[in-house]
Jmol script that loads the backbone (N, CA, C; Angstrom):
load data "model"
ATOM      1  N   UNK A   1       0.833  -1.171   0.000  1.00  0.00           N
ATOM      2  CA  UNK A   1       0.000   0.000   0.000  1.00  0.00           C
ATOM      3  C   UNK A   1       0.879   1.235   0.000  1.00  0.00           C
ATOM      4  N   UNK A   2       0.511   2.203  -0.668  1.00  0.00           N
ATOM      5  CA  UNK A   2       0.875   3.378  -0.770  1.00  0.00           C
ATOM      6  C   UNK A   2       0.594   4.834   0.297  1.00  0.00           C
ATOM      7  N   UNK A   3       0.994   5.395   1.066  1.00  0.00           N
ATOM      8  CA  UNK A   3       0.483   6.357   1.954  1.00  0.00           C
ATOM      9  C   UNK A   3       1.364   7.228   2.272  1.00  0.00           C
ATOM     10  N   UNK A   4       1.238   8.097   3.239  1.00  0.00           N
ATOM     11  CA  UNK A   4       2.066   9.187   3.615  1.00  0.00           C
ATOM     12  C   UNK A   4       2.276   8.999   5.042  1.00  0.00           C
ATOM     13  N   UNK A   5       1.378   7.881   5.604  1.00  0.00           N
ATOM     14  CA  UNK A   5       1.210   7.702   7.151  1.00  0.00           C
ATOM     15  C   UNK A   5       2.774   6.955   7.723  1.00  0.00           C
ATOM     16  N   UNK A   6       2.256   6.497   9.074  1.00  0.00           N
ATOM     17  CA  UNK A   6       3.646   5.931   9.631  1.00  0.00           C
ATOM     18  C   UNK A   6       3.309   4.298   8.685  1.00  0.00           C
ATOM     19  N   UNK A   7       4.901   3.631   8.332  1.00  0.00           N
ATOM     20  CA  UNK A   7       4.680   2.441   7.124  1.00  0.00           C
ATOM     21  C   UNK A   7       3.740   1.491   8.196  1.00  0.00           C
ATOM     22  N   UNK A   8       4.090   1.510   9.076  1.00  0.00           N
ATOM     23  CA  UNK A   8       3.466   0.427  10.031  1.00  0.00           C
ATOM     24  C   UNK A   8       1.829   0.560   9.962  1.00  0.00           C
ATOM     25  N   UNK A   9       1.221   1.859   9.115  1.00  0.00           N
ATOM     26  CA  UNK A   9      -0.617   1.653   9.896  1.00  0.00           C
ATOM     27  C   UNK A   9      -0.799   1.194   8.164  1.00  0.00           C
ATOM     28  N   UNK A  10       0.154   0.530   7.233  1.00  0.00           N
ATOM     29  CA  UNK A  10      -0.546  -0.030   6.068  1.00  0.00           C
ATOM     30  C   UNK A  10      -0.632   1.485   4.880  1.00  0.00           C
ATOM     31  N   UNK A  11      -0.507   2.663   5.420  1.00  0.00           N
ATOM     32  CA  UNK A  11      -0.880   3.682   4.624  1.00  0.00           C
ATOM     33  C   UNK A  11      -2.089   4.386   4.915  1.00  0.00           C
ATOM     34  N   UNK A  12      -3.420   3.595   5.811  1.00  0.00           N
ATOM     35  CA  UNK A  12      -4.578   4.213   5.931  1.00  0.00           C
ATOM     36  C   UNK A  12      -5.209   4.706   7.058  1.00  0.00           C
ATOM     37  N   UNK A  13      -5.849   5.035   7.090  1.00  0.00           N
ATOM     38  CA  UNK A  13      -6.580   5.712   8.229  1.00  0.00           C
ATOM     39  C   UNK A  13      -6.698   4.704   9.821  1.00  0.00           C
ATOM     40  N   UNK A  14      -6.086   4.735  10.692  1.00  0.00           N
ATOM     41  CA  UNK A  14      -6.557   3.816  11.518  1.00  0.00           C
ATOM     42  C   UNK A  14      -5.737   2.465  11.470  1.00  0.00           C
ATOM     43  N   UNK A  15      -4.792   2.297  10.008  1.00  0.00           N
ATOM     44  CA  UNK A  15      -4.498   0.850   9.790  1.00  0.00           C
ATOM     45  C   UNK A  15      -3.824   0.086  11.119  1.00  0.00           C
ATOM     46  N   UNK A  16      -2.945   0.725  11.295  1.00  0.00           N
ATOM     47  CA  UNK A  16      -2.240   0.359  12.612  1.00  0.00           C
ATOM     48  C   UNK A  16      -3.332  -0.760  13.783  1.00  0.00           C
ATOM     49  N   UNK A  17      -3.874   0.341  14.150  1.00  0.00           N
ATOM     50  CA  UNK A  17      -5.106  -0.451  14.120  1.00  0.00           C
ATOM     51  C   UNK A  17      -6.116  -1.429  14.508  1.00  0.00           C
ATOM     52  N   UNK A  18      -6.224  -1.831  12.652  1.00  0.00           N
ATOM     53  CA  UNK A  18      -6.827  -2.215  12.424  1.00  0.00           C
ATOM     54  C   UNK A  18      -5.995  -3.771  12.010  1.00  0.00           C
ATOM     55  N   UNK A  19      -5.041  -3.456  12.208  1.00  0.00           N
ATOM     56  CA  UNK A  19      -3.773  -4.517  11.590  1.00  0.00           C
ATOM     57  C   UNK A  19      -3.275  -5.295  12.736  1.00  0.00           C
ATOM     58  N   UNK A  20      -3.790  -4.617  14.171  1.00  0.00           N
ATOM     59  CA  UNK A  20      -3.414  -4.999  15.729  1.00  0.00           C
ATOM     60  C   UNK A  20      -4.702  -5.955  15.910  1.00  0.00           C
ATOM     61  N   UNK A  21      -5.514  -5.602  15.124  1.00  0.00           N
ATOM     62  CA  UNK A  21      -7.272  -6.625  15.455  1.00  0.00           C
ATOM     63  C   UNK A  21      -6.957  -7.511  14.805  1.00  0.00           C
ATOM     64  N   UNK A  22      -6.740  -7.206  13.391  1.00  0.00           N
ATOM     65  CA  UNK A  22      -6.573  -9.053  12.227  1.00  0.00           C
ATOM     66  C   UNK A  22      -5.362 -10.011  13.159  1.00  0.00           C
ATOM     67  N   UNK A  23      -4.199  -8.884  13.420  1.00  0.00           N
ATOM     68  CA  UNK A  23      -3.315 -10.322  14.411  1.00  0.00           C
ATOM     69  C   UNK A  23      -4.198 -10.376  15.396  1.00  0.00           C
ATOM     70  N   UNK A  24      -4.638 -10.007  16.367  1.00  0.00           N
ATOM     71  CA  UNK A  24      -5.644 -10.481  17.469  1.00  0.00           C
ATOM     72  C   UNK A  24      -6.408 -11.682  16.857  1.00  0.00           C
ATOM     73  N   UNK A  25      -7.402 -11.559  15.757  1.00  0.00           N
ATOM     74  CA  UNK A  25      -8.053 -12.495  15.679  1.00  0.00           C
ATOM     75  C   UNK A  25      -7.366 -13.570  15.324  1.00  0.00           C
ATOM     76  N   UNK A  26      -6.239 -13.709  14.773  1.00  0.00           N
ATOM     77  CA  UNK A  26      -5.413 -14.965  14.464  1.00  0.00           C
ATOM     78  C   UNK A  26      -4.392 -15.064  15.625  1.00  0.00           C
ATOM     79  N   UNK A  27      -4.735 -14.561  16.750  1.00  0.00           N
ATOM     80  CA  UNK A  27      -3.460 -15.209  17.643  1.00  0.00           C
ATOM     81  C   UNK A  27      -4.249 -15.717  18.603  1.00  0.00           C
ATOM     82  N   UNK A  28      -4.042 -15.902  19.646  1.00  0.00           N
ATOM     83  CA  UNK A  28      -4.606 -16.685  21.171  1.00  0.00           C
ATOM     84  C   UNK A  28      -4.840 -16.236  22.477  1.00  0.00           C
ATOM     85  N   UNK A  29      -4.494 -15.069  22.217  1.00  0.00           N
ATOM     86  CA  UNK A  29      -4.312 -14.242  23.448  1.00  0.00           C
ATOM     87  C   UNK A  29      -5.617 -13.515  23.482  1.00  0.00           C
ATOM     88  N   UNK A  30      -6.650 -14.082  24.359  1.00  0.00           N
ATOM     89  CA  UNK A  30      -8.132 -13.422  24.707  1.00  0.00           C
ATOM     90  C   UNK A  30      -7.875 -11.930  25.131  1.00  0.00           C
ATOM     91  N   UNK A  31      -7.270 -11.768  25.834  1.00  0.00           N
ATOM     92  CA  UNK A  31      -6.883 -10.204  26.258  1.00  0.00           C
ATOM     93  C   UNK A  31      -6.655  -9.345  25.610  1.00  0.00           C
ATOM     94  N   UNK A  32      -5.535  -9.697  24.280  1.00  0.00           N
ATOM     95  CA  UNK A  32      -5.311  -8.643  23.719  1.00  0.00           C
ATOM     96  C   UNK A  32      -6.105  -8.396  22.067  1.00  0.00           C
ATOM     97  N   UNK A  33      -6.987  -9.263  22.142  1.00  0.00           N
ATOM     98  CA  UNK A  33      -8.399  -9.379  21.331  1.00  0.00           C
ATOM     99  C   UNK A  33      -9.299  -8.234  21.945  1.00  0.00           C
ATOM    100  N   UNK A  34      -9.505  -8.627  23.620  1.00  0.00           N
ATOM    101  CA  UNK A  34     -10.731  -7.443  23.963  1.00  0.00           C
ATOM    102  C   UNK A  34      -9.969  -6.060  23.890  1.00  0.00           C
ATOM    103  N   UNK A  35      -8.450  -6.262  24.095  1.00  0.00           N
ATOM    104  CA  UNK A  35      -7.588  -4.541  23.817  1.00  0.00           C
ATOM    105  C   UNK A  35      -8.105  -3.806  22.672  1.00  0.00           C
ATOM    106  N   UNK A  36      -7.685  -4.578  21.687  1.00  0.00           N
ATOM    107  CA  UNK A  36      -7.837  -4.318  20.273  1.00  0.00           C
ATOM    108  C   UNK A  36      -9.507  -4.138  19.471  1.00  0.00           C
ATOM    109  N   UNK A  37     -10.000  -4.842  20.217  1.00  0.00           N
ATOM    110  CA  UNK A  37     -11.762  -4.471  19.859  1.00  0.00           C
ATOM    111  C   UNK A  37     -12.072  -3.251  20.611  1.00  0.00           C
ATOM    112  N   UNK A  38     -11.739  -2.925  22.137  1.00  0.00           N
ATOM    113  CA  UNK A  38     -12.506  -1.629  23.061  1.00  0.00           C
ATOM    114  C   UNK A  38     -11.505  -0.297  22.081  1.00  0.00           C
ATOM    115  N   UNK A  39     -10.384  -0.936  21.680  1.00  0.00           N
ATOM    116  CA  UNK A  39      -9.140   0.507  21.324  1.00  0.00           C
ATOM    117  C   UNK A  39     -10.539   0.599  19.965  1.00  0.00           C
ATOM    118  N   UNK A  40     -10.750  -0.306  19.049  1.00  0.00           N
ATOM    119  CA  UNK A  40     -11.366   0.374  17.683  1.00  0.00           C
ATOM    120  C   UNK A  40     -12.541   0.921  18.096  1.00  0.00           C
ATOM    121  N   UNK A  41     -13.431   0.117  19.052  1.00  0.00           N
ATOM    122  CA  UNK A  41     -14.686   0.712  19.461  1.00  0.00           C
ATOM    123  C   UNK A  41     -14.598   2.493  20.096  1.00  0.00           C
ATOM    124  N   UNK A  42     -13.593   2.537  20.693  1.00  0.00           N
ATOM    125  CA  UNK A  42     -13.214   3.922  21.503  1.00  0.00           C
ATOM    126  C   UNK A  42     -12.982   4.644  20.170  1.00  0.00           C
ATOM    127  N   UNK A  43     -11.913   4.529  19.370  1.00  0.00           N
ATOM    128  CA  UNK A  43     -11.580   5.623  18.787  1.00  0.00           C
ATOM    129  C   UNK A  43     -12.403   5.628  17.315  1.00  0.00           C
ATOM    130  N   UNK A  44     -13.123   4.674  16.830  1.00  0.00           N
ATOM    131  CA  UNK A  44     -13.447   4.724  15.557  1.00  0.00           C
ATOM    132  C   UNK A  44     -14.816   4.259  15.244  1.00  0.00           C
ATOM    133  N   UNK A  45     -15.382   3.790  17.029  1.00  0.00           N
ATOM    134  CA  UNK A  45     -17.193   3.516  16.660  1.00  0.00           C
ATOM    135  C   UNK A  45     -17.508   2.137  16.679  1.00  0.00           C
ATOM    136  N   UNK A  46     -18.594   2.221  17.416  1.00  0.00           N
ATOM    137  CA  UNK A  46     -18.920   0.625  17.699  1.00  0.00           C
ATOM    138  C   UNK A  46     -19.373   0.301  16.233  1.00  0.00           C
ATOM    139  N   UNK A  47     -20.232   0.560  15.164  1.00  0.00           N
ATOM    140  CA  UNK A  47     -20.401   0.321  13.946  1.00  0.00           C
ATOM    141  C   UNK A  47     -18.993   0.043  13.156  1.00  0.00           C
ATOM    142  N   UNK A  48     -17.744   0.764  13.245  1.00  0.00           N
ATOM    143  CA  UNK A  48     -16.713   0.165  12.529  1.00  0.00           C
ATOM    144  C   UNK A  48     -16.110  -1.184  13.326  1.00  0.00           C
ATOM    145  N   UNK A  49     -16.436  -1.472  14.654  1.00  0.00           N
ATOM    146  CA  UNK A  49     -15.774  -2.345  15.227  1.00  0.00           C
ATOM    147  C   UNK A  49     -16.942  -3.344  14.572  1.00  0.00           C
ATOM    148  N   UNK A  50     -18.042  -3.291  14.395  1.00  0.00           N
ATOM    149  CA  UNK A  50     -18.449  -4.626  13.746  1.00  0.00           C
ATOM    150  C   UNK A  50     -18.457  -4.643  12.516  1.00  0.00           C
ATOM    151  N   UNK A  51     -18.107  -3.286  11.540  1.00  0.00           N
ATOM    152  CA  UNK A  51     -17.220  -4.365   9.938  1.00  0.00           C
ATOM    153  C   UNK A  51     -16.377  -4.598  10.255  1.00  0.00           C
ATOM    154  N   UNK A  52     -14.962  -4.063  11.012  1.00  0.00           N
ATOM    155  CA  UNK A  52     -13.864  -4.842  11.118  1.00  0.00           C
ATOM    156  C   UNK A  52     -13.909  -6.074  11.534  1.00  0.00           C
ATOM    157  N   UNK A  53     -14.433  -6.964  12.702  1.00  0.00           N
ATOM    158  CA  UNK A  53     -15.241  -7.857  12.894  1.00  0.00           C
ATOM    159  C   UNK A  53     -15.554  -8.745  11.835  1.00  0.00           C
ATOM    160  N   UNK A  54     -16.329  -8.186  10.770  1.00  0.00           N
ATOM    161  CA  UNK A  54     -17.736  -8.848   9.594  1.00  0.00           C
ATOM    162  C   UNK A  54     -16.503  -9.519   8.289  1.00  0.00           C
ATOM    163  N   UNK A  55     -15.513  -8.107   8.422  1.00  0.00           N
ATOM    164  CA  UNK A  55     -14.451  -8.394   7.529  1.00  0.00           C
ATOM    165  C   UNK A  55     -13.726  -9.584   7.489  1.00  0.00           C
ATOM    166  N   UNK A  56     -13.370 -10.143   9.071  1.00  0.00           N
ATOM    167  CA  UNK A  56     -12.364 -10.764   9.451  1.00  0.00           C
ATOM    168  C   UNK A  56     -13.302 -12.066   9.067  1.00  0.00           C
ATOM    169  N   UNK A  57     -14.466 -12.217   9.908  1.00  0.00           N
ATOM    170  CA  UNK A  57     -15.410 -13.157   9.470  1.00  0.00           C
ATOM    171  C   UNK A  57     -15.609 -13.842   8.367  1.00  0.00           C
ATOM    172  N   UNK A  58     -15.746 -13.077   7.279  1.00  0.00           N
ATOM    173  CA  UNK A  58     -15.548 -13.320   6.046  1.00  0.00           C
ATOM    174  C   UNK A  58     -14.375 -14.317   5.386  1.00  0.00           C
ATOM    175  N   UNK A  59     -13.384 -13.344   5.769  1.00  0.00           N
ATOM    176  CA  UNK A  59     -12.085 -14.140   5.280  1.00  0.00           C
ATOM    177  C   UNK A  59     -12.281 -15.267   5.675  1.00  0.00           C
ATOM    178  N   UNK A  60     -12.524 -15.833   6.849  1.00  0.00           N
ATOM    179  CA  UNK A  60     -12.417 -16.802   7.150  1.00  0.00           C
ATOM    180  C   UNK A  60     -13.595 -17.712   6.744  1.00  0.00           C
ATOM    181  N   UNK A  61     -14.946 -17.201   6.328  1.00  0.00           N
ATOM    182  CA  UNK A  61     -16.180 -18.117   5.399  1.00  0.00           C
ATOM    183  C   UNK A  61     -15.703 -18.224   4.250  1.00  0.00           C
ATOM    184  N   UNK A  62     -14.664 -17.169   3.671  1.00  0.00           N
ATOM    185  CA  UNK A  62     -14.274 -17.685   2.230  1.00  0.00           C
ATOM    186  C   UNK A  62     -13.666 -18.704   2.607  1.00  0.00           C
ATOM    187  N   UNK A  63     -12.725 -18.828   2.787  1.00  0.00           N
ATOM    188  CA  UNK A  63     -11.725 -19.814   2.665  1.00  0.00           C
ATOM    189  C   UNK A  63     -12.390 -21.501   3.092  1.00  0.00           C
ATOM    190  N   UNK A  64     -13.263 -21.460   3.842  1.00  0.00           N
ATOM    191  CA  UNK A  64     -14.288 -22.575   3.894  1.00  0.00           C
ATOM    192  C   UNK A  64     -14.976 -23.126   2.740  1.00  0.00           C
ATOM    193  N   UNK A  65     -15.298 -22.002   2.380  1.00  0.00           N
ATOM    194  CA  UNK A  65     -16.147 -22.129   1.050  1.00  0.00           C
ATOM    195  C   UNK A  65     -15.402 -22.336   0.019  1.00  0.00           C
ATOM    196  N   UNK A  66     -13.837 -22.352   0.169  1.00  0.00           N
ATOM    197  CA  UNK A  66     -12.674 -22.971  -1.235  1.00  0.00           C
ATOM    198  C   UNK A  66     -12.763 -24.116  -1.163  1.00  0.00           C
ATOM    199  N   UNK A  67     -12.276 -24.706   0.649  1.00  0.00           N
ATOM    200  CA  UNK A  67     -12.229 -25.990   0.847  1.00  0.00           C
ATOM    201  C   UNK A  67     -13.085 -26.484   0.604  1.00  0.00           C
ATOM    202  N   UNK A  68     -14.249 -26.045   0.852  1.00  0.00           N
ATOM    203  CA  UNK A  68     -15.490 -27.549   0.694  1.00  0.00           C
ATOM    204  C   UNK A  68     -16.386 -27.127  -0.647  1.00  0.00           C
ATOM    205  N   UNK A  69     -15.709 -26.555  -1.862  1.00  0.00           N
ATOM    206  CA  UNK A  69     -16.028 -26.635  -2.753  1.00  0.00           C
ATOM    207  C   UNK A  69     -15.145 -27.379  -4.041  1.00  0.00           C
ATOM    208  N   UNK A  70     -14.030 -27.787  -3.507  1.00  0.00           N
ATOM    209  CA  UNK A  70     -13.124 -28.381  -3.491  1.00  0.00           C
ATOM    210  C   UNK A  70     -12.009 -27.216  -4.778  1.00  0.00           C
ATOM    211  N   UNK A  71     -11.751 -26.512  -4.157  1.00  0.00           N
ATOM    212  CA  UNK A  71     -10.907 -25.451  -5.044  1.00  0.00           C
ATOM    213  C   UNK A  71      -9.254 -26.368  -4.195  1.00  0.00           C
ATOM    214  N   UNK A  72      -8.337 -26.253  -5.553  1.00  0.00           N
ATOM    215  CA  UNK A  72      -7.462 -26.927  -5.437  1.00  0.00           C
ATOM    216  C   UNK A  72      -6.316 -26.013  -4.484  1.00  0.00           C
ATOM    217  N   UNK A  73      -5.692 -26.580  -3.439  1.00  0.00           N
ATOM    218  CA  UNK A  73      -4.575 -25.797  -2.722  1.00  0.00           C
ATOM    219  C   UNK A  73      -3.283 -25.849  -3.226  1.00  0.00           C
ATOM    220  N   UNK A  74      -2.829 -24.252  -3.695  1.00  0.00           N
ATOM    221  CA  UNK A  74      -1.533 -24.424  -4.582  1.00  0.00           C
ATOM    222  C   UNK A  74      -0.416 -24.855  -4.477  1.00  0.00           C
ATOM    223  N   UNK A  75       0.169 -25.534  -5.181  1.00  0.00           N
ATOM    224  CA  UNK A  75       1.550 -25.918  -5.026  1.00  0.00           C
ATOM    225  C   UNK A  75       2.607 -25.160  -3.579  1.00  0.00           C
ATOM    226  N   UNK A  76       2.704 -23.993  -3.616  1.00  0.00           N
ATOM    227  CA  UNK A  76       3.345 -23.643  -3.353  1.00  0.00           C
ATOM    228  C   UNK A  76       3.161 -24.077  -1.330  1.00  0.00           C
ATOM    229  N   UNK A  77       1.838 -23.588  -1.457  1.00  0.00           N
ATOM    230  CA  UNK A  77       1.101 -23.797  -0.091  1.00  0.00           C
ATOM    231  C   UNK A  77       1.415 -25.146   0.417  1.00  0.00           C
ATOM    232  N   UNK A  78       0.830 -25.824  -0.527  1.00  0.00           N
ATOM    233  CA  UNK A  78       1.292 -27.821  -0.310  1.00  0.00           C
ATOM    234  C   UNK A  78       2.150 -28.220   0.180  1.00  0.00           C
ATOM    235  N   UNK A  79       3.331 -27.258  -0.569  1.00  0.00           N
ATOM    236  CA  UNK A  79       4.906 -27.569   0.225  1.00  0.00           C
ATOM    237  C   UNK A  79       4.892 -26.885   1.561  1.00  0.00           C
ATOM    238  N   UNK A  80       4.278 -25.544   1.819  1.00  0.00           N
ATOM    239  CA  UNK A  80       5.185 -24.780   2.984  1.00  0.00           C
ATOM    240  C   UNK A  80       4.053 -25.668   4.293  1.00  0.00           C
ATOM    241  N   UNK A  81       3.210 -26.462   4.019  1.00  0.00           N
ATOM    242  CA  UNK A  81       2.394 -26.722   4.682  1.00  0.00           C
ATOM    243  C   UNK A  81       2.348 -28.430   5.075  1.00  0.00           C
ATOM    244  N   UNK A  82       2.869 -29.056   4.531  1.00  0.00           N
ATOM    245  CA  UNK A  82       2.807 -30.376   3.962  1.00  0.00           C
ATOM    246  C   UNK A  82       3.320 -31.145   5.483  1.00  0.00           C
ATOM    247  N   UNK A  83       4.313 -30.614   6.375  1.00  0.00           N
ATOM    248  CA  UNK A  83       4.507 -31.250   7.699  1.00  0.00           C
ATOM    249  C   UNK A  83       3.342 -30.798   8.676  1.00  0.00           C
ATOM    250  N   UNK A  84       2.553 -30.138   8.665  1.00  0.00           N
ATOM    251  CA  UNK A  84       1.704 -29.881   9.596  1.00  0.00           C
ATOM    252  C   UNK A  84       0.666 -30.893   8.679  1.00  0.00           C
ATOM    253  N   UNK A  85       0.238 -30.636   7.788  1.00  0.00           N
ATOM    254  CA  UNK A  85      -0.878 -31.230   7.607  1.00  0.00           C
ATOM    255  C   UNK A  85      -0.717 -32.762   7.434  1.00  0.00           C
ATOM    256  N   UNK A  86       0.530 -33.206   7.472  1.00  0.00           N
ATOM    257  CA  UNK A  86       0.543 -34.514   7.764  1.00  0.00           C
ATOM    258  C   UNK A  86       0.293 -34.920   9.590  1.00  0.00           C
ATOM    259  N   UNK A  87       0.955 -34.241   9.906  1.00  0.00           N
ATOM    260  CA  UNK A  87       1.053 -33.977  11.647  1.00  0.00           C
ATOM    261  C   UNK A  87      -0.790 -34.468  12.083  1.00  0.00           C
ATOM    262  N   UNK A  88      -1.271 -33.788  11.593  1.00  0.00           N
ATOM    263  CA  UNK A  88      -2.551 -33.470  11.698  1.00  0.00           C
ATOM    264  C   UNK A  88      -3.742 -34.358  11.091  1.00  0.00           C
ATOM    265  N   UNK A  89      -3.370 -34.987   9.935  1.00  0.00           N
ATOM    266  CA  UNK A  89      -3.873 -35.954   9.132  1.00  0.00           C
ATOM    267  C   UNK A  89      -4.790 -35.673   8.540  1.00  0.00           C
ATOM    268  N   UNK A  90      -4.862 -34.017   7.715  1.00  0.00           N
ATOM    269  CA  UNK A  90      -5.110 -33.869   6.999  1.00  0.00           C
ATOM    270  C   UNK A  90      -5.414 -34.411   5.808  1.00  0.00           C
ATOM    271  N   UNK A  91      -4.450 -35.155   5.265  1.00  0.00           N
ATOM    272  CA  UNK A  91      -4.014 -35.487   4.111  1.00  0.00           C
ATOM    273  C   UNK A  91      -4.777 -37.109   4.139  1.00  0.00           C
ATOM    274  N   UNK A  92      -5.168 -37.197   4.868  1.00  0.00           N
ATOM    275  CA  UNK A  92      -6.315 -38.510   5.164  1.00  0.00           C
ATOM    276  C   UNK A  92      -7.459 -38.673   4.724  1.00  0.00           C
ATOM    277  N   UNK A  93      -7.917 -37.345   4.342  1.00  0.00           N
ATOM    278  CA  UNK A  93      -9.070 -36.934   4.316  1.00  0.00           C
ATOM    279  C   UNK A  93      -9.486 -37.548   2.859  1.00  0.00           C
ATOM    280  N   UNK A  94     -10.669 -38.243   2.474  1.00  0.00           N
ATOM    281  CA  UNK A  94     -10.811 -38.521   1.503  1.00  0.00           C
ATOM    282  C   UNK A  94     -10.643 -37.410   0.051  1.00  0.00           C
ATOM    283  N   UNK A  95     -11.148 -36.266   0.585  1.00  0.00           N
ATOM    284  CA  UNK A  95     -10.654 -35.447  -0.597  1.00  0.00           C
ATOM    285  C   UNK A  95      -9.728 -35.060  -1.175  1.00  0.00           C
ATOM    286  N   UNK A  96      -8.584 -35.189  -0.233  1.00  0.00           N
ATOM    287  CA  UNK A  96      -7.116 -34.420  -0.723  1.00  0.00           C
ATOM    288  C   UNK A  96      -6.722 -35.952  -1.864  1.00  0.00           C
ATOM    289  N   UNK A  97      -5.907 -35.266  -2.772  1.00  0.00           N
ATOM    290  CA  UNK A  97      -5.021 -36.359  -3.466  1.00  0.00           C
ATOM    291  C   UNK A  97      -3.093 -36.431  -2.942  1.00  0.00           C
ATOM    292  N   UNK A  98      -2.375 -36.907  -3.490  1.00  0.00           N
ATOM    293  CA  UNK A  98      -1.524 -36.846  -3.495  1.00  0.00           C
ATOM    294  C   UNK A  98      -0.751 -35.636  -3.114  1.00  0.00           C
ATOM    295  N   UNK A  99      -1.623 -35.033  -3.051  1.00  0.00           N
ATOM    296  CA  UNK A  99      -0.592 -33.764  -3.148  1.00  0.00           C
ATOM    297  C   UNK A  99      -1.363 -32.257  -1.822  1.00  0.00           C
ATOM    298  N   UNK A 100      -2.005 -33.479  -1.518  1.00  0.00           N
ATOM    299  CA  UNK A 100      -2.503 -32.441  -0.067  1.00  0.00           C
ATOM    300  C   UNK A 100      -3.783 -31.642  -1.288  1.00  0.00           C
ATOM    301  N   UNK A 101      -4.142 -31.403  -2.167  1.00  0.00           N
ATOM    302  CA  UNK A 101      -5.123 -30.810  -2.976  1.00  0.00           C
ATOM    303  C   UNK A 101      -6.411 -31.587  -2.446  1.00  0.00           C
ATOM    304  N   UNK A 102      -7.058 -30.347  -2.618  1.00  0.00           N
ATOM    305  CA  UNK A 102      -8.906 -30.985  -2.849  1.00  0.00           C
ATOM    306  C   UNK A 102      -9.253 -31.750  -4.187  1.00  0.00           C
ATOM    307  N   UNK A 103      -9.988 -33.030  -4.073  1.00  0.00           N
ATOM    308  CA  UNK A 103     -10.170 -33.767  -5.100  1.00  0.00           C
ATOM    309  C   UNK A 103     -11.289 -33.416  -6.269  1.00  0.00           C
TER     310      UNK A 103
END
end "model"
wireframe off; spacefill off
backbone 0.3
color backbone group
């Protein structure tokens, strides 16, 4: 992204952020989830704290909706991923083929 802001908020309004909530929602730490939701609610509105929220949501119904439509997982992914998802037994799954892909 392109901006004039500090590089760290992404370039946009708030990114900083809003970039402290997306790692919140992908990390584990309950605490610094409710930090990061009361900080957007305080400074930017309980209505933006639930698209940021709706946003994150999303990402994560798409990507459901690849897997169980069986959209193929790319090469590249296959490899950087291929010890966990064996770990895990993923690759068990009747759909994947050879190659950790959806069938």
């Amino acid at each position: 992204m392109v901006g004039d802001g500090d590089p760290r908020d992404g370039g946009i309004e708030n990114g900083a952020r809003l970039i402290r909530f997306a790692t919140a929602v992908l990390g584990d730490d309950a605490g610094e989830l409710k930090a990061a939701r009361e900080d957007i609610a305080a400074v930017m509105g309980g209505a933006a704290l639930t698209d940021t929220a709706a946003v994150a949501a999303l990402f994560n119904a798409i990507d459901r909706v690849a897997d169980a439509t069986g959209i193929p997982l790319e090469d590249v992914k296959a490899e950087a991923t291929a010890d966990f998802r064996a770990d895990i037994g993923i690759d068990a799954f009747a759909a994947a083929d050879e190659k950790g892909h959806a069938a």
